[in-house]
Phi, psi and omega in degrees: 000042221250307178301309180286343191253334172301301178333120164293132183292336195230077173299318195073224167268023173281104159330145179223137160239150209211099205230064181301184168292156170271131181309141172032030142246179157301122178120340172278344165063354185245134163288127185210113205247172191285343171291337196279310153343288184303320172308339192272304184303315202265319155315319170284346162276334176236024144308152189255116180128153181271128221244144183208118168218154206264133174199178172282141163315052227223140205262020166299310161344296197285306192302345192279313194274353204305165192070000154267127163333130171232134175260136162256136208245004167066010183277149163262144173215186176196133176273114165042046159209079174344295186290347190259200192317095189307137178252166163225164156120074164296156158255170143229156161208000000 
């Protein structure tokens, strides 16, 4: 978790953009496990600063986030694959 714990607890006014893997897909080659999420989760509540991340729509997700402002961006995507299965409902927060 060397990536989610490098996040400074404190910003002021520094903007973070934040672009994990999308949860229980495929195609990303990095490990990034359900603790690291939570971590993300529990850092966006107490960062000093404005915080924007892009991830699926999924509802282990929303339960991870609950309670953060979320935008449905309403997009279809596929994870390292063009030709398979469209997923739709990107998130943000």
């Amino acid at each position: 978790m060397a990536g989610v714990n490098a996040c400074p607890s404190t910003t002021g006014r520094t903007p973070f953009y934040l672009d994990p893997p999308y949860w229980q897909t495929e195609g990303y080659g990095v490990p990034f496990e359900w603790p690291e999420y939570e971590a993300l989760a529990t850092a966006m509540r107490t960062v000093k600063g404005k915080v924007m991340m892009s991830i699926n729509d999924h509802p282990d997700i929303r339960r991870a986030f609950d309670g953060l402002v979320m935008f449905d961006t309403g997009i279809t995507y596929s994870v390292g694959n063009a030709n398979g299965p469209q997923k739709k409902g990107g998130g943000g927060w």
